[in-house]
C-alpha positions in Angstrom: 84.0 -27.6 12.1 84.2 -25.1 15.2 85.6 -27.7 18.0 84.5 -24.7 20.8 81.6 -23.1 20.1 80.3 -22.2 23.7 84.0 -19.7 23.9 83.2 -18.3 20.0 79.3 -17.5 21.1 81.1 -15.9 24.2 83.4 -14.0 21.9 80.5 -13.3 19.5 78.5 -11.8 22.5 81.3 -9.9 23.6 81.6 -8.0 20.3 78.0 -7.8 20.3 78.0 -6.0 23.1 80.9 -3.6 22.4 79.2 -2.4 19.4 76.1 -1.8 21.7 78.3 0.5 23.6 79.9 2.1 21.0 76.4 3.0 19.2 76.6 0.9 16.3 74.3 -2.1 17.2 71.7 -0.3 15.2 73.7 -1.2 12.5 74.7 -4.6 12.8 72.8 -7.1 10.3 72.7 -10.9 11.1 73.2 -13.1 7.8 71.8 -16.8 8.6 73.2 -19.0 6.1 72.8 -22.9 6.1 76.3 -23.8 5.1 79.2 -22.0 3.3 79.7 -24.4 0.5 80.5 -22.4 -3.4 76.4 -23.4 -3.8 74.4 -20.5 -4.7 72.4 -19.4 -1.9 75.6 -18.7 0.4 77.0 -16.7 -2.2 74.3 -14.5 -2.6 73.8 -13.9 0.8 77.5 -12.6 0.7 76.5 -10.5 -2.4 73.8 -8.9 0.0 76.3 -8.6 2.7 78.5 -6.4 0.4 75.5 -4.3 -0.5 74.9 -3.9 3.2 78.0 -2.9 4.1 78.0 0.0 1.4 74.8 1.3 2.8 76.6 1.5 6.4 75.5 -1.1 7.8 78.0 -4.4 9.8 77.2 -7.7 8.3 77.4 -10.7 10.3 77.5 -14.0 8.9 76.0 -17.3 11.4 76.3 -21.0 9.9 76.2 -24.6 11.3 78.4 -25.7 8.9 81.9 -24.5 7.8 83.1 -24.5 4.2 85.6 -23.1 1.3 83.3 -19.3 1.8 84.5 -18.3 4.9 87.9 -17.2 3.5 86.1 -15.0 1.3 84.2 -13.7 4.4 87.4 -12.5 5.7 88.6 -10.6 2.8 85.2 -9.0 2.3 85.0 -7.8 5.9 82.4 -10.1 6.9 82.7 -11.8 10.0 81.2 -15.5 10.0 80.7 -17.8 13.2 80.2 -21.4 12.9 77.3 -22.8 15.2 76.7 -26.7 14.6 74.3 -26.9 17.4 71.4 -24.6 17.1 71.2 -23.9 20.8 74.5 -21.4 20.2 72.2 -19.5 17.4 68.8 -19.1 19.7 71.7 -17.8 22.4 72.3 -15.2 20.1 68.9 -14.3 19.1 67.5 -14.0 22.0 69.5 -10.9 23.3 67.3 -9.5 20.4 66.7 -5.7 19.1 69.2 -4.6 21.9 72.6 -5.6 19.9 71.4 -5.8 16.1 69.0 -4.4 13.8 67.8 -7.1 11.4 68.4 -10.9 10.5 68.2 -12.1 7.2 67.5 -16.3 6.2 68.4 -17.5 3.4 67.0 -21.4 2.9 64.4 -23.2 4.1 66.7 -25.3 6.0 66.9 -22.8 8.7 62.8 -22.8 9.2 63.6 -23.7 13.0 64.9 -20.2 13.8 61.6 -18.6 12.8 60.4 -19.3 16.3 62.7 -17.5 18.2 62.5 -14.7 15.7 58.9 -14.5 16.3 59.1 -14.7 20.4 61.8 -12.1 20.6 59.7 -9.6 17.9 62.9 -9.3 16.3 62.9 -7.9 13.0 63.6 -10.4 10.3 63.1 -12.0 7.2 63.6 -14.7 4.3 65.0 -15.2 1.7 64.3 -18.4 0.1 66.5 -20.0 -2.8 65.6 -23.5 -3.4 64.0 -23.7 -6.9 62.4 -26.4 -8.6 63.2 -28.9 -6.3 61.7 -26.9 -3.5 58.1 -28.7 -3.3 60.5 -31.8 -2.6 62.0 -30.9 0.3 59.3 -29.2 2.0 57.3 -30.7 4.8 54.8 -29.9 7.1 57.5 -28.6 10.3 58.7 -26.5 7.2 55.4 -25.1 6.2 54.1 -24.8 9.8 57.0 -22.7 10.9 57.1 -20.4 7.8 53.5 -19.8 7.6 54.1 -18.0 11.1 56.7 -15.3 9.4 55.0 -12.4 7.0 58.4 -11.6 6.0 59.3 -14.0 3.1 61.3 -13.1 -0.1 62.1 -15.4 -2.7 64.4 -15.4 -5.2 62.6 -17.7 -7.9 59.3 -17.8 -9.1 59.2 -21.0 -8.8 60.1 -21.2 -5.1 57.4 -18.5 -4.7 54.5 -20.4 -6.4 55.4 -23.4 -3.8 55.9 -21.1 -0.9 52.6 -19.6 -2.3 51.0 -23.1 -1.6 50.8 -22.2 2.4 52.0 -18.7 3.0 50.2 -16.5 0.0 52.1 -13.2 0.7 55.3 -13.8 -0.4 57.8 -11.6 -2.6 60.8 -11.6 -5.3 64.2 -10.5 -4.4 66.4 -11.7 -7.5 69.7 -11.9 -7.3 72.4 -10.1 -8.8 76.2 -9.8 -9.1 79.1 -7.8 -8.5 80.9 -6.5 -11.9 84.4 -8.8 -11.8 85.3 -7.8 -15.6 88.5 -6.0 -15.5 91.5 -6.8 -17.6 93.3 -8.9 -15.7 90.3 -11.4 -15.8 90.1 -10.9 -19.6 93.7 -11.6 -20.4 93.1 -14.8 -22.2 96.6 -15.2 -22.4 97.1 -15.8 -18.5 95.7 -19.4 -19.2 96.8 -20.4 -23.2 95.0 -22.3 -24.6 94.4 -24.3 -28.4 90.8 -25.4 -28.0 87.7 -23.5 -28.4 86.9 -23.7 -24.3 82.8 -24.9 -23.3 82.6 -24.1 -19.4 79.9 -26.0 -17.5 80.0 -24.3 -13.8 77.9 -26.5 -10.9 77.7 -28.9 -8.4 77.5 -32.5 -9.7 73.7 -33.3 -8.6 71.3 -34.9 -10.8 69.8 -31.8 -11.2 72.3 -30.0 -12.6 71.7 -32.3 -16.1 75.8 -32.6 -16.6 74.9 -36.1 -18.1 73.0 -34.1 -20.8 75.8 -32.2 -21.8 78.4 -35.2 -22.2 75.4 -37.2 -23.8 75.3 -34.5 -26.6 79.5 -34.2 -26.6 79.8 -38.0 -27.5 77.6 -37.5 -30.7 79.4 -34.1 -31.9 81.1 -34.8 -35.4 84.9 -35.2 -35.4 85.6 -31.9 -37.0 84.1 -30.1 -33.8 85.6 -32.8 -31.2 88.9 -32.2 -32.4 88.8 -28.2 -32.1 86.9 -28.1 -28.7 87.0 -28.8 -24.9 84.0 -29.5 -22.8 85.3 -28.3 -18.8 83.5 -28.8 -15.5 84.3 -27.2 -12.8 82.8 -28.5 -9.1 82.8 -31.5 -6.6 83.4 -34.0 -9.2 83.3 -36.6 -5.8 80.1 -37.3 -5.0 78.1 -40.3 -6.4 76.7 -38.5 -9.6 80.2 -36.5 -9.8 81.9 -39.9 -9.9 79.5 -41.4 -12.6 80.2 -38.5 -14.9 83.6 -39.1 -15.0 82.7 -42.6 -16.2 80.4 -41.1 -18.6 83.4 -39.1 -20.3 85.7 -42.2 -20.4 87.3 -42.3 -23.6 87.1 -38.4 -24.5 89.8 -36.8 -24.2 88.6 -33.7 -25.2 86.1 -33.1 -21.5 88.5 -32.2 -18.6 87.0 -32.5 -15.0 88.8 -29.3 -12.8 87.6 -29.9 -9.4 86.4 -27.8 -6.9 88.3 -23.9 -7.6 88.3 -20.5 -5.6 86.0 -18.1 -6.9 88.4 -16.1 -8.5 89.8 -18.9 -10.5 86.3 -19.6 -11.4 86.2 -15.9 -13.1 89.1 -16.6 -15.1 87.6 -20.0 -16.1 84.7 -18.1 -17.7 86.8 -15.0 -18.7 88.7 -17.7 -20.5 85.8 -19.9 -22.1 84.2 -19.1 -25.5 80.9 -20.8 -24.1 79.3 -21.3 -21.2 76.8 -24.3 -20.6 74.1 -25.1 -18.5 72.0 -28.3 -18.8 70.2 -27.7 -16.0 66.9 -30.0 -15.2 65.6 -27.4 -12.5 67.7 -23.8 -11.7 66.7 -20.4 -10.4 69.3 -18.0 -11.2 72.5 -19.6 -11.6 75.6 -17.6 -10.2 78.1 -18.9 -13.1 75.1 -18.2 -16.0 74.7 -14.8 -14.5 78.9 -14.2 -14.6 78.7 -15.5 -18.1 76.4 -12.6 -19.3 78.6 -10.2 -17.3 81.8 -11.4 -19.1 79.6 -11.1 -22.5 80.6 -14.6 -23.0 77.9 -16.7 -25.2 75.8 -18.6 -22.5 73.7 -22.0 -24.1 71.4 -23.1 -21.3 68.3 -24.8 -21.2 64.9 -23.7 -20.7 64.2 -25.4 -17.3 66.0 -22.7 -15.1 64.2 -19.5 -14.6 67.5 -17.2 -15.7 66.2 -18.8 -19.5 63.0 -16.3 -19.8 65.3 -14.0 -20.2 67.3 -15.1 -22.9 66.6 -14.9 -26.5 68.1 -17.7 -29.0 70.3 -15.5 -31.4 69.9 -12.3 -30.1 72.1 -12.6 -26.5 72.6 -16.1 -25.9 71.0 -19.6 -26.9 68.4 -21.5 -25.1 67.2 -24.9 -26.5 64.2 -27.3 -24.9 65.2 -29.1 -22.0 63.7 -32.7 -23.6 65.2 -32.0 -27.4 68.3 -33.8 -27.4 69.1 -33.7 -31.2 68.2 -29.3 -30.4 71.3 -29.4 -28.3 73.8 -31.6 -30.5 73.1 -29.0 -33.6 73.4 -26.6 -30.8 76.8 -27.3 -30.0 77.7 -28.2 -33.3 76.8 -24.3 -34.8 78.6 -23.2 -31.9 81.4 -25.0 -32.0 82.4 -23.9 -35.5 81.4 -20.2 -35.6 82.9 -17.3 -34.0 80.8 -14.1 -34.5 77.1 -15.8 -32.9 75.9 -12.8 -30.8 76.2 -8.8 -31.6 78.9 -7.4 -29.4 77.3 -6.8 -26.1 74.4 -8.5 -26.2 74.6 -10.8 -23.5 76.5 -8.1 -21.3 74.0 -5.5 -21.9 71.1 -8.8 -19.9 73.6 -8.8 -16.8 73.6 -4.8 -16.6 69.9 -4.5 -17.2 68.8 -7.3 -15.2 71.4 -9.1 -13.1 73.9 -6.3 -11.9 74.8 -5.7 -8.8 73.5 -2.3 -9.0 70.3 -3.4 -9.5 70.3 -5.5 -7.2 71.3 -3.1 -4.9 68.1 -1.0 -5.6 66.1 -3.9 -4.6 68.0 -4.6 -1.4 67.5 -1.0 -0.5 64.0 -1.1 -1.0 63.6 -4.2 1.2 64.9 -2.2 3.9 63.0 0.3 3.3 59.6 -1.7 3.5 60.8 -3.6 6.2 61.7 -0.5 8.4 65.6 -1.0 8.7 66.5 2.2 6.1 64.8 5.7 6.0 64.2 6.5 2.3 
């Protein structure tokens, strides 16, 4: 929590304004971010924030809350500034088009900063990542204030279709993610292990369908109990977290990690022979997305949006969401073969689909549309 942020909007304006005098506010980019938890939208506005920086431009990252992403901030080169109190971020704002070129939203959360955006005529737009559970959380503040933007990019169809519902023009911006597979993160040796390793990656929410997965795990036959390991990684502390770790009482074959840096997260699924998601309601889940670009066999199910692309047996498995016995054979065939998918397969979905390159296209053309980039 930033205990003085009147002196870092001062030292923010400051730097602002030397970049004004040096000529380079043209370039400056604000990133508006609602927190910086390890959740997905935060880390793909850093992904963008990467991208931007390649294409010349200074990323700047503004967030009420503090969290575990702004040490990665630093050793990307992207400076962040925590603003609890919104009155800090409309400071900034409203010195406008003379100290930055473009501002970028990422959740619906931060629908009050469309009005200053609009007064100011400062070149902007969203980029919306709630999913499924978007119709939920919107209200009519939400809606009123978005309606007034003709800039909004989503990243899920499903976010789209209930954006759709009040503001018709809206586009997609998926996601993608920067190529981490090298051999350091592919020595499975730098971890050891006996068990064949199933990763679940996410925070502990209902939606995230963890309960599914140890549900299924209690009813796998001995033979595959005793030759495999279900892990989670994330805030195993909240309320839900807390009553999966009751749920796995009794097996000691499911081990609860915690909350780990990213990188450790990448050698987590560089280590795993499979990489689960029981998700009730996704978009385009970072960890899934890392799973295809380690080639690693990803089982998910068909709620999240990443599942269209995935084809059962040819690079990765997707079973129906409400087929319970579907995901105990499921886990049972692949927790006694080896060879499942053709070398590649699932690799070949992250490089066509999900890279980073391609996502970098995308980006490009965005600010291209939207005035920021020459072509």
């Amino acid at each position: 929590m930033n205990q003085y942020p009147f002196f870092t909007c001062l030292f923010l304006l400051g730097r602002l304004f030397w970049w004004k005098l040096t000529g380079r506010s043209r370039r400056v980019v604000l990133l508006c971010s609602h927190d910086l938890s390890h959740s997905g939208a935060p880390k793909a506005l850093l992904e963008m924030g990467q991208i931007l920086r390649e294409l010349g431009f200074i990323p700047v990252l503004l967030t009420p809350f503090d969290g575990p992403l702004r040490k990665l901030c630093g050793e990307l080169g992207i400076p962040s500034y925590i603003f609890p109190n919104p009155i800090y971020t409309y400071q900034i704002l409203s010195h406008g088009k003379r100290f930055y070129r473009f501002v970028v939203c990422n959740t619906v959360v931060l629908h009050y900063l469309t009005g200053p955006l609009e007064r100011k005529g400062i070149p902007y737009c969203w980029w919306i990542h709630e999913a499924g559970y978007l119709p939920e959380i919107l209200n009519d503040e939400m809606a009123n204030d978005l309606r007034k933007s003709n800039h909004i990019y989503c990243v899920s169809k499903s976010s789209q279709e209930a954006i759709s519902a009040f503001h018709p023009d809206t586009k997609l911006l998926h996601l993608g993610v920067s190529d981490q597979r090298n051999s350091d993160l592919m020595d499975r040796k730098c971890l050891g292990n006996s068990r064949m390793v199933f990763l679940y990656v996410g925070h502990f929410v209902h939606a995230k369908g963890q309960d599914q997965i140890l549900e299924a795990w209690r009813q796998l036959s001995p033979k595959v109990s005793q030759t495999c390991e279900l892990r989670f990684i994330g805030d195993d502390q909240t309320e839900y977290g807390v009553q999966m770790r009751r749920l796995a009482e009794g097996m000691d074959n499911v081990k609860f990690l915690g909350v780990l840096p990213h990188e450790e997260v990448l050698r987590q699924i560089a280590e795993a022979d499979r990489v689960v998601l029981t998700s009730r309601g996704d978009s385009f889940p970072i960890a899934a997305m890392e799973a295809l670009m380690f080639d690693k066999v990803l089982l998910i199910s068909d709620r999240p949006e990443l599942a269209a692309y995935v084809t059962t047996g040819k690079n990765g498995f997707v079973y129906p969401f409400d087929d319970r016995r579907q995901l105990v054979e499921l886990l049972e065939r692949l927790g006694t073969s080896s060879q499942l998918l053709p070398e590649g397969a699932a690799r070949q979905l992250y490089e066509t689909v999900f890279s980073k390159e391609v996502f970098r296209t995308n980006v490009r053309e965005i600010l291209v549309r939207e005035g920021v980039l020459e072509r």
